[in-house]
PyMOL CGO cylinders between C-alpha atoms (Angstrom):
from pymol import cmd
from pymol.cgo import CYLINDER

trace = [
    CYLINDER, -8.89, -11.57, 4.71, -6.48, -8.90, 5.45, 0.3, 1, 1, 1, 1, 1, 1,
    CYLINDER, -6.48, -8.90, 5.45, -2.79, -7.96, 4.40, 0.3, 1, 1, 1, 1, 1, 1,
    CYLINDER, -2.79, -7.96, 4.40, -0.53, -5.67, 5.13, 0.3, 1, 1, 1, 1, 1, 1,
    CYLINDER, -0.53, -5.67, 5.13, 2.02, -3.70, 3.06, 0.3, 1, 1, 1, 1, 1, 1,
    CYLINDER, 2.02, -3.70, 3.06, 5.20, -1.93, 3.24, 0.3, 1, 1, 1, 1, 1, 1,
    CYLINDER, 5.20, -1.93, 3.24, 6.52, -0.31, 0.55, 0.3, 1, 1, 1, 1, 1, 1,
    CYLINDER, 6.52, -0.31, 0.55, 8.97, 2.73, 0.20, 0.3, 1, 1, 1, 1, 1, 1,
    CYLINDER, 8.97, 2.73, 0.20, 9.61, 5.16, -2.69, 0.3, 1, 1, 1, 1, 1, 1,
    CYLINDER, 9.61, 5.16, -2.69, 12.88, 4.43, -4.50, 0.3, 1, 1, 1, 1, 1, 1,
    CYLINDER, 12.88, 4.43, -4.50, 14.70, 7.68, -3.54, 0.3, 1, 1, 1, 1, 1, 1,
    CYLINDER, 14.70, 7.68, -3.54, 17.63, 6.52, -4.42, 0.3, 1, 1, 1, 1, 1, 1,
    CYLINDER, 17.63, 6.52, -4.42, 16.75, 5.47, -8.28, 0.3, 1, 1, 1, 1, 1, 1,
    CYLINDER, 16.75, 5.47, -8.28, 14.63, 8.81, -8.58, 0.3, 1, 1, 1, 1, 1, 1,
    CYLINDER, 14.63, 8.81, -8.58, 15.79, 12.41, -7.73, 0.3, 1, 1, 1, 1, 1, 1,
    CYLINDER, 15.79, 12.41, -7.73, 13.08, 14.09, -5.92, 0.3, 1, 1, 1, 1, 1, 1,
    CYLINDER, 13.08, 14.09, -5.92, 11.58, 15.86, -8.83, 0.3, 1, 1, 1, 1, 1, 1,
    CYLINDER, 11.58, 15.86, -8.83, 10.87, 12.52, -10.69, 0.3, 1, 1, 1, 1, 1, 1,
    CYLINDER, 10.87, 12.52, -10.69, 7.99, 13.18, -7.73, 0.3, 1, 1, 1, 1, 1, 1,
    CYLINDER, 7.99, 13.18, -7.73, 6.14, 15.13, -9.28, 0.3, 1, 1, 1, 1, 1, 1,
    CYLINDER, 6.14, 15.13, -9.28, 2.64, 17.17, -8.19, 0.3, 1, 1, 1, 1, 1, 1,
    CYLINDER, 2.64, 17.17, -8.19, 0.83, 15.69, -11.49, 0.3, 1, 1, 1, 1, 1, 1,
    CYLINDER, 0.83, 15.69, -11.49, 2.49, 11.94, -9.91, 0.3, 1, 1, 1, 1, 1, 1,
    CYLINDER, 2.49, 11.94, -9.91, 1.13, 12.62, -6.41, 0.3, 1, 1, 1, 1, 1, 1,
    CYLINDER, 1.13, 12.62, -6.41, -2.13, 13.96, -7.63, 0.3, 1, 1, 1, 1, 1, 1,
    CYLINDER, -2.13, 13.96, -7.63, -2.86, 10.69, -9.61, 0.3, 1, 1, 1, 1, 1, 1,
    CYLINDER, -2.86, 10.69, -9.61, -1.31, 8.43, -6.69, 0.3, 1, 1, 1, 1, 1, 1,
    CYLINDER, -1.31, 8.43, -6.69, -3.97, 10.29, -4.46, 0.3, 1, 1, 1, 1, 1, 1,
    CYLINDER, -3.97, 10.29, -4.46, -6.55, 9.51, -6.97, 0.3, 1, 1, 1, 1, 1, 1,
    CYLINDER, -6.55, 9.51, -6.97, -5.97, 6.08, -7.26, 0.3, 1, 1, 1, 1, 1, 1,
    CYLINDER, -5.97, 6.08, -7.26, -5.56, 5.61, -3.71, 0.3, 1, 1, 1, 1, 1, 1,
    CYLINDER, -5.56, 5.61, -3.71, -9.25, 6.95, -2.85, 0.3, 1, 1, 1, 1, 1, 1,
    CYLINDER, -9.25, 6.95, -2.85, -10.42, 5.24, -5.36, 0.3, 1, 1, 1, 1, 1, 1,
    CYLINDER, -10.42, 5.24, -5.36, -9.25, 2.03, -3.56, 0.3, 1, 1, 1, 1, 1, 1,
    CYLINDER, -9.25, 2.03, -3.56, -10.42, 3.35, -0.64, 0.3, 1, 1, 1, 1, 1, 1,
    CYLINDER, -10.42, 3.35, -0.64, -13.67, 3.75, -1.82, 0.3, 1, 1, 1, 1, 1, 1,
    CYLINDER, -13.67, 3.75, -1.82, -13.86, 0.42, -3.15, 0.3, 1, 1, 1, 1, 1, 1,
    CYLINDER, -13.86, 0.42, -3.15, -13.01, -0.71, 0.60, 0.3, 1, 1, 1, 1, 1, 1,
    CYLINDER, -13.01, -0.71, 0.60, -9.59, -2.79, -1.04, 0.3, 1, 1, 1, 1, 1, 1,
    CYLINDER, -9.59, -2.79, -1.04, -7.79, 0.11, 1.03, 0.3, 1, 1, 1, 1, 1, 1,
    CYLINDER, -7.79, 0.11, 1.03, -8.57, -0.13, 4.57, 0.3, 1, 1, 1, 1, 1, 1,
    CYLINDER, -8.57, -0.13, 4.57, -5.77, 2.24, 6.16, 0.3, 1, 1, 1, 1, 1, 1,
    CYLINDER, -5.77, 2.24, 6.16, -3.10, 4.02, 4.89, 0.3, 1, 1, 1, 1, 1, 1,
    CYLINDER, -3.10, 4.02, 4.89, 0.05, 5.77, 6.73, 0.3, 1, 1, 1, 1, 1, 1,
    CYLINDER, 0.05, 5.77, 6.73, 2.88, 7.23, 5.37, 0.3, 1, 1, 1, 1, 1, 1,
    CYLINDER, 2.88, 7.23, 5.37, 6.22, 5.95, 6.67, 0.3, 1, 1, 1, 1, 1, 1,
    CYLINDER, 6.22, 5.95, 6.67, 8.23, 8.01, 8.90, 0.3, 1, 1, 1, 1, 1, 1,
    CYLINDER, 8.23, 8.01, 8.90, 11.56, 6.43, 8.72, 0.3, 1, 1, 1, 1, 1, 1,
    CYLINDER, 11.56, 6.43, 8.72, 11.08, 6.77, 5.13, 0.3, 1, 1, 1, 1, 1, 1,
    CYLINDER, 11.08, 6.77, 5.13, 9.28, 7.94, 2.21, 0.3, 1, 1, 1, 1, 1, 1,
    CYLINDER, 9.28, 7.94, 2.21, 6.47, 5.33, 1.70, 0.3, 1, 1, 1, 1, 1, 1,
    CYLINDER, 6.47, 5.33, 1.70, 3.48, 3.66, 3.04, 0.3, 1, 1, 1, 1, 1, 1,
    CYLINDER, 3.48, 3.66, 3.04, 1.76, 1.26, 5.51, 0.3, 1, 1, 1, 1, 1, 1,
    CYLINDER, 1.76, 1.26, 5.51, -1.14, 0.30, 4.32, 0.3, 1, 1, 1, 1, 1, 1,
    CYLINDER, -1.14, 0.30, 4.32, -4.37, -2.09, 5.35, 0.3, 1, 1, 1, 1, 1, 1,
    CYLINDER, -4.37, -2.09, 5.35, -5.62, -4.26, 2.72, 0.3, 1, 1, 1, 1, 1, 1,
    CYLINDER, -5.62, -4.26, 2.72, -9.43, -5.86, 2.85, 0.3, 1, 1, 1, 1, 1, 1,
    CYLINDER, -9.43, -5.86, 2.85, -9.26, -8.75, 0.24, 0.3, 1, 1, 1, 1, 1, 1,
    CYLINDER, -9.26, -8.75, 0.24, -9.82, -12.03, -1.03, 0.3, 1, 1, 1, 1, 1, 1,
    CYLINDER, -9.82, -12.03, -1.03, -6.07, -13.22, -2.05, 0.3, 1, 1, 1, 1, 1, 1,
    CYLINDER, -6.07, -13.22, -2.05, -2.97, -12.05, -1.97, 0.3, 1, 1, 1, 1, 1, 1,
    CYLINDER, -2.97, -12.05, -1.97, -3.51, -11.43, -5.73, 0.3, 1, 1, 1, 1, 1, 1,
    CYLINDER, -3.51, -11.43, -5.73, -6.17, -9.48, -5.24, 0.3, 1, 1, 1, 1, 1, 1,
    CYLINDER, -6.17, -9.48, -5.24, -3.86, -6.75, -3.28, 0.3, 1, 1, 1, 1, 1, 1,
    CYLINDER, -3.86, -6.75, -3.28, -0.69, -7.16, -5.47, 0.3, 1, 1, 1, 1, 1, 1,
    CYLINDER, -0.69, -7.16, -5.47, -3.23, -6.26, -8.45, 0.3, 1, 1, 1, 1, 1, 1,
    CYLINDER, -3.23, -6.26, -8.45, -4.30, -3.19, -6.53, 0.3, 1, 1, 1, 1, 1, 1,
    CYLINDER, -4.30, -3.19, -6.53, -0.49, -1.92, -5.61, 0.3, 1, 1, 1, 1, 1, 1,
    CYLINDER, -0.49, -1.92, -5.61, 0.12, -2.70, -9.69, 0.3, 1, 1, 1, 1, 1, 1,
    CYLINDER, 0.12, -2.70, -9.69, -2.22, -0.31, -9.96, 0.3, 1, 1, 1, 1, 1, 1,
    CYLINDER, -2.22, -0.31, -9.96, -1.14, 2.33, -8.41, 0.3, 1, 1, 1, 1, 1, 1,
    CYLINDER, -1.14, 2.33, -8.41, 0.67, 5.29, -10.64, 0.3, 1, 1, 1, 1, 1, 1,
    CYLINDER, 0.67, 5.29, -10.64, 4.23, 5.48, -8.61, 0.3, 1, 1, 1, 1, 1, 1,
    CYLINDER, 4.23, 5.48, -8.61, 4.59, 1.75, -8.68, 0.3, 1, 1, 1, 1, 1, 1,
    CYLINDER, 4.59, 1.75, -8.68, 3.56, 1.86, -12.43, 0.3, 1, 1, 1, 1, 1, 1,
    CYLINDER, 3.56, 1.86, -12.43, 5.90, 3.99, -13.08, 0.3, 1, 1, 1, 1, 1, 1,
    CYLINDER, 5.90, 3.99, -13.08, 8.90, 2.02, -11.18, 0.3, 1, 1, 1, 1, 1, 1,
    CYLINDER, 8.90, 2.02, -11.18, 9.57, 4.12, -8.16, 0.3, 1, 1, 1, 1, 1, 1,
    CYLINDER, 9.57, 4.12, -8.16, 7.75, 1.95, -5.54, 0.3, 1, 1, 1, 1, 1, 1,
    CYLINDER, 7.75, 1.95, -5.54, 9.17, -0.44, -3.99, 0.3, 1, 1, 1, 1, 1, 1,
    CYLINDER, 9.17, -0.44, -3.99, 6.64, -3.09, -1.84, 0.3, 1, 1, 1, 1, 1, 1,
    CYLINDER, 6.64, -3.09, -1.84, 9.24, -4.24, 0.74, 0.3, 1, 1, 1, 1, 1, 1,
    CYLINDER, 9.24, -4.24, 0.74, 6.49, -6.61, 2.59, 0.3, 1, 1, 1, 1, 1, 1,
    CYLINDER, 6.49, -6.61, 2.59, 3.02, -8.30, 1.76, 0.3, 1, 1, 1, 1, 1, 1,
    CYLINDER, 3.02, -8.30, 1.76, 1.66, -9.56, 4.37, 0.3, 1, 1, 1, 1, 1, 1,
    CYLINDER, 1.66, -9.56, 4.37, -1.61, -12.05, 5.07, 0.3, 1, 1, 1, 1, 1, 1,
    CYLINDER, -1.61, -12.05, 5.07, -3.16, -11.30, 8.65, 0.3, 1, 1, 1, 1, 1, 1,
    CYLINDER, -3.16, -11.30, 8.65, -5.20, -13.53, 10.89, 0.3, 1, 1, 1, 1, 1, 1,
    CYLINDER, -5.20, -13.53, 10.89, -6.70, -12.61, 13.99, 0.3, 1, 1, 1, 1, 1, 1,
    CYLINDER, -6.70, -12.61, 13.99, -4.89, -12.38, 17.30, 0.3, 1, 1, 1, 1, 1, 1,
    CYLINDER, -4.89, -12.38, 17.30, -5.82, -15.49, 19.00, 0.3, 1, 1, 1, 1, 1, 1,
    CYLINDER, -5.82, -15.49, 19.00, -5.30, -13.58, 22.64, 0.3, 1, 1, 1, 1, 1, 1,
    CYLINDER, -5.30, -13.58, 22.64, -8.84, -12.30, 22.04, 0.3, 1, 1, 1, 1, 1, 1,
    CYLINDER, -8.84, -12.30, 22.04, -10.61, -15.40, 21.37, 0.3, 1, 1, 1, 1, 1, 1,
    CYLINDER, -10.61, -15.40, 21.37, -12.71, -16.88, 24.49, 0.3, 1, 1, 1, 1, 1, 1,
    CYLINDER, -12.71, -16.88, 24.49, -10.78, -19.46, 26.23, 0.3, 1, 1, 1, 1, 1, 1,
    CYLINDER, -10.78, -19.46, 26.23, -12.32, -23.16, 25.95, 0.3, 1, 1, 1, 1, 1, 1,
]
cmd.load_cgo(trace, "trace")
């Protein structure tokens, strides 16, 4: 099953050096990591705001909110996962009956 997230760093808890290159590099870590693992199935960072879209490839919604729990950022309080959503596929491709 797939999900989708939305999350956004909490800029305004954190001052921007809270985000630090030692934070990022372990965030990048963990995030290949997932990737690798195929959890992670696509990952974008946010325009509007500092954060991420990302793809999730999993069993249960538990399965994904263990994943973002471990992720260093959130770990460390300054993520925020706005949305978790479950996906099904668009019916519009189906064959008609």
């Amino acid at each position: 099953m797939q999900f989708l997230s939305l999350s956004r760093r909490r800029t305004d808890a954190f001052p921007p050096e809270a985000f630090t290159p030692e934070l990022a590099a372990r965030e990048g870590n963990r995030v290949k990591e997932l990737y690798a693992a195929g959890l992670m199935r696509q990952i974008w960072r946010r325009c509007d705001t500092p954060g991420a879209a990302i793809l999730w490839e999993a069993s249960s919604e538990a399965e994904v909110r263990a994943a973002l729990d471990s992720l260093p950022i959130n770990q460390a309080g300054m993520l925020e996962v706005m949305f978790l959503v479950p996906l099904a596929p668009y019916p519009g491709f189906c064959p008609s009956k």
